[in-house]
Structures are given as C-alpha cells and as structure tokens.
C-alpha positions as CSV (number, residue, x, y, z in Angstrom):
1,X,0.0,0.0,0.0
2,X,2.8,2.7,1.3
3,X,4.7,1.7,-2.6
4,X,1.7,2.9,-4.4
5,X,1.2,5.8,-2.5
6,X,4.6,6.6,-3.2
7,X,4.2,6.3,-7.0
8,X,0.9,7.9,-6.7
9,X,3.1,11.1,-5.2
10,X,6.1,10.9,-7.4
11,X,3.6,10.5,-11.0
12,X,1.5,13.6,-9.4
13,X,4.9,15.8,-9.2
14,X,6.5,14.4,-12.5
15,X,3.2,16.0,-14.1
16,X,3.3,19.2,-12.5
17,X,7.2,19.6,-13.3
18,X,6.0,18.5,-17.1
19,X,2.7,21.1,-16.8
20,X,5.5,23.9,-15.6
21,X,7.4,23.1,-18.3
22,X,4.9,23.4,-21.6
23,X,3.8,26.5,-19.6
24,X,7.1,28.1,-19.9
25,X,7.4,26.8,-23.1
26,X,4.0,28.1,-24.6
27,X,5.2,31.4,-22.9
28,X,8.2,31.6,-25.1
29,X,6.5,30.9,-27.9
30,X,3.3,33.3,-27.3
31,X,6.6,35.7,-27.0
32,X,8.5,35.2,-30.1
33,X,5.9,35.3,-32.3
34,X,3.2,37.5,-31.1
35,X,3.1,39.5,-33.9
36,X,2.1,36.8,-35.9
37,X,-0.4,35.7,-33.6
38,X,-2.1,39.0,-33.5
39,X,-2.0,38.8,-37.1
40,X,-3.9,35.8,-37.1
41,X,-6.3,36.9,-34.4
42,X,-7.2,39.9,-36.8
C-alpha cells in the first residue's frame, strides 16, 4: 500500500514539473511570435 502511495506522489509531481514546463514553453512561444499571432487573431 505505502509503494503505491509513493508512486501515486512521485507520477503527481512528474506532471506538474511536465505542466510547468509546456507553460514556460507556450510562454516563449506566445513571446516570439506575437506579432504573428495578433496577425492571425485579426
């Protein structure tokens, strides 16, 4: 029982750290091309 809780923790922190990580990522992106993006908005 205490092993899957442990994996249970460790998958739920693993996907936060991924979540932070496309956020930041998306961010960059939204950054470097936000000209184009308002363009496409328009």
């Amino acid at each position: 029982m205490q092993d899957a809780a442990r994996r249970a923790v460790r998958e739920f922190v693993a996907r936060g750290a991924h979540r932070d990580r496309v956020s930041a990522a998306a961010d960059r992106v939204i950054t470097a091309h936000r000209d184009a993006l308002d363009r496409l908005g328009e």
